[in-house]
C-alpha positions in Angstrom: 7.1 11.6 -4.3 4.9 10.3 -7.4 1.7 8.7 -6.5 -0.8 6.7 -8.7 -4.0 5.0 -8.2 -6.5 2.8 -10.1 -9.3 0.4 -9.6 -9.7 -3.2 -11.4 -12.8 -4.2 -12.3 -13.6 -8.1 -12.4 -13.3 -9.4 -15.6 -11.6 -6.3 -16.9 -8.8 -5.3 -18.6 -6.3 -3.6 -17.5 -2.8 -1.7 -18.2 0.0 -2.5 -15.9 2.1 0.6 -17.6 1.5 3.3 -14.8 2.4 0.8 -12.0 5.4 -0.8 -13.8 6.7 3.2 -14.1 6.7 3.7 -10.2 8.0 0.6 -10.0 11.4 0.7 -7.3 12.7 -0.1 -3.7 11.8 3.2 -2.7 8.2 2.4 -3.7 5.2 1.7 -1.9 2.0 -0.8 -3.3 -1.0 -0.6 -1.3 -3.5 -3.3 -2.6 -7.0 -3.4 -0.7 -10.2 -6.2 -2.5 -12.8 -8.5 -2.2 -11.9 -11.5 0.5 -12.7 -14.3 -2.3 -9.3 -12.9 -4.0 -7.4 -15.6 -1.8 -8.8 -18.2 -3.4 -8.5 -16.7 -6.6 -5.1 -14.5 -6.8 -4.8 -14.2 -10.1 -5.4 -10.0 -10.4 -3.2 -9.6 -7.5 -0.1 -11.8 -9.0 -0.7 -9.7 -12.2 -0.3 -6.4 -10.2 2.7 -7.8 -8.2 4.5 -9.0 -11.5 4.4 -5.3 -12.8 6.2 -4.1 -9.3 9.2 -6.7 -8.5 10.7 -4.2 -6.6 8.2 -2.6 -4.4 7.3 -3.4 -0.6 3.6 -4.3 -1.0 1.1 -4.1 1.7 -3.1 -4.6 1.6 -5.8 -6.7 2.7 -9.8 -8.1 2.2 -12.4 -5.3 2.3 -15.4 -4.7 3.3 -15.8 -2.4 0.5 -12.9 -0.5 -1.6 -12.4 3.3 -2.0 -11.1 4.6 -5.1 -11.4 8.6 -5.2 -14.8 9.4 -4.1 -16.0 5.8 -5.4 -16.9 2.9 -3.5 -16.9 -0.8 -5.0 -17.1 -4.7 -3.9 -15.3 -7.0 -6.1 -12.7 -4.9 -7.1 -8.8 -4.7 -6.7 -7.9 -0.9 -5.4 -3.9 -0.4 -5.9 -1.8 2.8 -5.0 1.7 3.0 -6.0 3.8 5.6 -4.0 7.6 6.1 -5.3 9.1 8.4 -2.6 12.6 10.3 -3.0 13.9 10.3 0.1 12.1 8.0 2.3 13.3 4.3 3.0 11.0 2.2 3.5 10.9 -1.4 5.8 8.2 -3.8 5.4 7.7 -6.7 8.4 5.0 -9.3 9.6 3.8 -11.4 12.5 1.8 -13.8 12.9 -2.0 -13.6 15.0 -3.3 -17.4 14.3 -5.2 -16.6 17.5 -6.0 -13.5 19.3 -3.7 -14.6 22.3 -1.3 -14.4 19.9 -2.2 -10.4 19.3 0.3 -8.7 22.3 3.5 -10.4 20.9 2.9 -9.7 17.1 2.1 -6.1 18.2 5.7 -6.3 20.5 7.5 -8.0 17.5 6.5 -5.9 14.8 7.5 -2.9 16.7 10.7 -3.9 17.4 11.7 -4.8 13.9 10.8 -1.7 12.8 11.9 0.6 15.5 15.0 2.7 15.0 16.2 6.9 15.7 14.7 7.2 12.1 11.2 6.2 12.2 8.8 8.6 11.4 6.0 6.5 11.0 4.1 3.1 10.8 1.0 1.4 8.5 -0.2 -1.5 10.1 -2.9 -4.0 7.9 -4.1 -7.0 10.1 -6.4 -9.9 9.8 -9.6 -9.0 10.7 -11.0 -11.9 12.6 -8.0 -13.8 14.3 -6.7 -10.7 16.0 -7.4 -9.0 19.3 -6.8 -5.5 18.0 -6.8 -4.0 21.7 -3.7 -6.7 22.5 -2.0 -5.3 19.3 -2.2 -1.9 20.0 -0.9 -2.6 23.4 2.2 -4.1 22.1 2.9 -1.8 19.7 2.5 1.1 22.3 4.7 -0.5 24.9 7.6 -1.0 22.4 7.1 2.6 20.5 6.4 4.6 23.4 4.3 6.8 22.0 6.9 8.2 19.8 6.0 7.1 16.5 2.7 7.5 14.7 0.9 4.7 13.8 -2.6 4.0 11.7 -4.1 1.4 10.1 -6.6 -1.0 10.3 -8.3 -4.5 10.2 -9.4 -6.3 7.1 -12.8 -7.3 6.3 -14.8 -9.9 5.1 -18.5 -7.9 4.3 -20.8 -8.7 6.5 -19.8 -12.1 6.2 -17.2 -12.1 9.1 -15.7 -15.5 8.0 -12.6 -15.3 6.2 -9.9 -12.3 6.3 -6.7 -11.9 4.7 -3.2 -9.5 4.1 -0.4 -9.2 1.9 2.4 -11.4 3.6 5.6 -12.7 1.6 3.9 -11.1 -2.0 0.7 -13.5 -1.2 -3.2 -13.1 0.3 -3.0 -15.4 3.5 -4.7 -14.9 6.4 -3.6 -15.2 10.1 -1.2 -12.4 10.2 -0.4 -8.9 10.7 1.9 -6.8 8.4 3.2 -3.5 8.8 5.6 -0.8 7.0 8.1 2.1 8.9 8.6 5.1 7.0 12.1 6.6 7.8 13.7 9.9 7.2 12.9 13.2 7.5 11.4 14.5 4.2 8.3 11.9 5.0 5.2 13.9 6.4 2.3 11.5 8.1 -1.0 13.2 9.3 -3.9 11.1 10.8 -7.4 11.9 11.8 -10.2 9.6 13.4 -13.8 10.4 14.7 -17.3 8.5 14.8 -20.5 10.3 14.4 -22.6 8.2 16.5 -24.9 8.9 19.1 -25.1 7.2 22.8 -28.5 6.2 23.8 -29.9 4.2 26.9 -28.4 3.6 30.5 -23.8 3.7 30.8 -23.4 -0.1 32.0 -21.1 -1.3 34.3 -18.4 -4.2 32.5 -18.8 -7.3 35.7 -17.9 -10.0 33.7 -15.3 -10.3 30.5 -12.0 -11.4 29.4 -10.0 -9.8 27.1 -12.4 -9.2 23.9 -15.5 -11.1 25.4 -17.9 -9.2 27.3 -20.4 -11.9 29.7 -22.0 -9.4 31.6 -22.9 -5.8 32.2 -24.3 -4.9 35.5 -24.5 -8.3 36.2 -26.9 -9.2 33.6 -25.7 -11.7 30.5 -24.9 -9.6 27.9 -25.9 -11.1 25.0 -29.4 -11.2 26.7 -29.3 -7.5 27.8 -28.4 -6.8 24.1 -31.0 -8.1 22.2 -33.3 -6.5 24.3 -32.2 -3.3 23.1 -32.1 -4.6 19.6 -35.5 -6.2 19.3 -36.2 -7.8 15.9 -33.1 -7.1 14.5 -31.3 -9.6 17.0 -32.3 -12.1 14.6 -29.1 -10.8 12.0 -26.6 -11.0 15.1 -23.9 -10.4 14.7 -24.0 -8.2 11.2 -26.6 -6.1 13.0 -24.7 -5.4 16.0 -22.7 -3.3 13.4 -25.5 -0.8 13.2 -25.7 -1.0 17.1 -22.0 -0.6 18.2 -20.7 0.2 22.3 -18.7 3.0 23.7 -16.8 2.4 26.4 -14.7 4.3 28.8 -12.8 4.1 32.2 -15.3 5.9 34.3 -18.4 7.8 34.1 -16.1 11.1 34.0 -13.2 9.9 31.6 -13.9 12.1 27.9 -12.3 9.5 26.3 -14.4 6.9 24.6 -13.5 4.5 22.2 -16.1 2.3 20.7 -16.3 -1.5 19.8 -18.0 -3.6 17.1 -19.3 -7.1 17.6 -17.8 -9.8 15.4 -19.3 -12.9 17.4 -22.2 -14.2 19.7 -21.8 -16.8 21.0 -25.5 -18.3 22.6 -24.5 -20.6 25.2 -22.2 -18.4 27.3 -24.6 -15.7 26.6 -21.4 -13.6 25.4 -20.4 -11.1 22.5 -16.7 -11.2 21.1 -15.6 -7.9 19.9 -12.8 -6.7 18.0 -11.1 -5.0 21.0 -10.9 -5.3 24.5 -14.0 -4.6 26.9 -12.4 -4.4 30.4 -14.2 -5.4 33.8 -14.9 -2.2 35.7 -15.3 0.1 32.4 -18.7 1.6 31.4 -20.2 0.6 28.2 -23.4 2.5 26.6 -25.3 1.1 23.3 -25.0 4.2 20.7 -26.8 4.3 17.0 -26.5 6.0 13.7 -26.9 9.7 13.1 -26.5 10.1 9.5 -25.7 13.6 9.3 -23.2 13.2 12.3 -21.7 10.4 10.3 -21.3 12.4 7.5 -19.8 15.5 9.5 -17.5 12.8 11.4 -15.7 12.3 8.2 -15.1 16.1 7.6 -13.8 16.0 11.0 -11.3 13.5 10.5 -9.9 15.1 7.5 -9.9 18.3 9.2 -7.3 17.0 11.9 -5.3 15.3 9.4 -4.6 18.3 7.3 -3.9 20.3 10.6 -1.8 17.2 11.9 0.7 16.7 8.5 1.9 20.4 9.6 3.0 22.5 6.3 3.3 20.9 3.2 3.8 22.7 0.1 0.8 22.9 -1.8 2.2 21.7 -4.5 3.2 18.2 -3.0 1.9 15.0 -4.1 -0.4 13.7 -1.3 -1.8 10.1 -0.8 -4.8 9.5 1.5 -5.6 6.1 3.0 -8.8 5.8 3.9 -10.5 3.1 6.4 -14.1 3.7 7.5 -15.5 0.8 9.6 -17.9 -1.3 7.7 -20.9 -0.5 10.3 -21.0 2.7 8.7 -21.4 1.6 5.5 -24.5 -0.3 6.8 -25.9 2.2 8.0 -25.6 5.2 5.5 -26.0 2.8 2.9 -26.9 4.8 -0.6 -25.6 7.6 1.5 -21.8 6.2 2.0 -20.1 7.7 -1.0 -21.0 11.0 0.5 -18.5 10.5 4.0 -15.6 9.8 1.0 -16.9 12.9 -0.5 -16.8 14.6 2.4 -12.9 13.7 3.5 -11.8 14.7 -0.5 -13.7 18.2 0.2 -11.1 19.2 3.3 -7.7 17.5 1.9 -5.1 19.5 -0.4 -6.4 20.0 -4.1 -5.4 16.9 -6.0 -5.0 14.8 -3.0 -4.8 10.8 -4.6 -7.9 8.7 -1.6 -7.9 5.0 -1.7 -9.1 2.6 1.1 -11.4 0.2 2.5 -14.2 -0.5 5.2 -12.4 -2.1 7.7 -13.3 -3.9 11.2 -11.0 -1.9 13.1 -9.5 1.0 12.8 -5.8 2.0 14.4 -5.4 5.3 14.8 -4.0 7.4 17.7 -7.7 9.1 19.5 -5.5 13.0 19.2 -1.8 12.4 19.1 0.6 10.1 21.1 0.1 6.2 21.3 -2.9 4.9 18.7 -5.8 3.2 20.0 -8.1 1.0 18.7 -11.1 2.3 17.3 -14.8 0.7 15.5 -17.4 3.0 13.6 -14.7 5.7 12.9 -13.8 7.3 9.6 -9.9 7.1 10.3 -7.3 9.0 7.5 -4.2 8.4 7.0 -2.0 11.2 4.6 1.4 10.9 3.3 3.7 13.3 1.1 7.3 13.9 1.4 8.9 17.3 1.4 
């Protein structure tokens, strides 16, 4: 496996040599930049033209990840050539989130065969019901079959998302790449950092990604008592303000949701996964060090995940942090990239983006949908 990396600045020159060399149909292109680039495609087409062969996956950002850098306005690009993996690239489209169950079902089963070791999944950001998509990919795979990824992003802006579908930026779908063979090694790590605060409330009212009340109360209206002045910045400041749910007061499972709308005549928040009637949901806030440590964390299980590698092995990481983190550590932020570059193999090539979504599985078996987490993704061959 040969992996290389670089990061376009705007307005920059830039040499297409490096990518052109990796360039084959055993090769992977992972593209990840600023959400504008759809209008104006012109540094991705330039990037594309140098790899005619490759399968090419990516999306808008919130922020791009290059090493132990983080920029806006710039076009991230990994190229992977394995040896002995084949590789299948598919998409589906999510021009609603109704749409999210069947493109998760649809995806899955393109891809699905004895051989499949593994799966990257890039989706729009705002269209989507990642819950529904998680769903569907689970009840096709089985829990056989790791799968990561992650939603695109748009900054705090929250208008506009798009992927890589057919060689071009569009927005409304979800893409996704199987990695076959056995020579391919996939680890994955996930965990937050933030801490719960306040009274666990009791989901009465909500369908599908909409939440309408919580212990009978409107939600919105519960909500911005907690947040105070801030609910004037709804919904970018809900990412600083983020809920953890769970089935029941005992379950030790607990994934947590961003908002992405508010909506003030129902009185409801739309959220980038689903918040079931009859699960418990608790406001939780930023703990900067446990942010920080969270990232550590997450590399931690991937390296112990991807199972013996030789050291000497390329290794590429993918890494997508939601963007309420970034909000929140702020000048802080490169420090959690730091942090996952400090625990992976020696030499380890890190790219990424902040997402908002992250698809990951919460251990091992089926992936979930997770907000606020610093999720990995590694990949070598052996």
């Amino acid at each position: 496996m040969h992996v290389t990396t670089t990061c376009i600045q705007s307005g920059s020159s830039w040499s297409s040599a490096s990518l052109s060399a990796l360039d084959s149909n055993a090769t992977l292109l992972l593209l990840f930049g600023a959400s504008h680039l759809i209008d104006t495609p012109d540094r991705i087409r330039q990037v594309l033209e140098a790899c005619p062969r490759s399968h090419v996956m990516g999306c808008s950002t919130a922020g791009e990840i290059h090493g132990h850098e983080i920029s806006d306005d710039t076009l991230v690009i990994a190229a992977v050539r394995f040896d002995k993996t084949r590789l299948c690239t598919t998409h589906a489209a999510v021009h609603t989130p109704k749409d999210s169950y069947a493109a998760g079902r649809a995806i899955a089963e393109q891809l699905k065969q004895p051989s499949l070791r593994g799966v990257l999944v890039l989706s729009d950001g705002l269209n989507v019901n990642g819950s529904e998509l998680v769903k569907g990919l689970n009840d096709t795979f089985g829990g056989t079959v790791v799968v990561t990824g992650g939603l695109a992003g748009d900054g705090t802006d929250f208008k506009r998302t798009w992927v890589i579908k057919d060689r071009t930026a569009q927005s409304g779908y979800v893409t996704a790449i199987g990695f076959y063979g056995d020579h391919v090694r996939l680890g994955h790590g996930s965990k937050g950092g933030w801490d719960k605060f306040g009274p666990e409330r009791l989901i009465t009212k909500s369908t599908g990604n909409i939440l309408y009340e919580l212990d009978g109360r409107p939600a919105l209206q519960l909500y911005k008592e907690y947040l105070g002045d801030r609910a004037a910045g709804l919904p970018a400041t809900g990412l600083l303000f983020p809920l953890a749910i769970r089935t029941s007061t005992s379950d030790g499972k607990v994934l947590v949701r961003t908002i992405l709308a508010v909506d003030e005549a129902s009185q409801s928040m739309t959220f980038a996964g689903d918040m079931p009637e009859g699960f418990y949901a608790q406001l939780m806030r930023a703990n900067f060090d446990r942010l920080i440590q969270g990232a550590s964390e997450a590399a931690t299980l991937t390296v112990t995940d991807q199972g013996t590698v030789p050291p000497t092995s390329p290794t590429l990481s993918i890494a997508i942090s939601c963007v309420g983190r970034r909000l929140v550590l702020g000048e802080r932020t490169e420090e959690e990239i730091e942090a996952t570059l400090d625990i992976l193999p020696k030499g380890s090539s890190q790219v990424g983006f902040y997402s908002y979504g992250e698809i990951s599985p919460y251990a091992s078996g089926t992936c979930d949908l997770h907000n606020q987490t610093m999720t990995l993704t590694t990949i070598t061959e052996v």
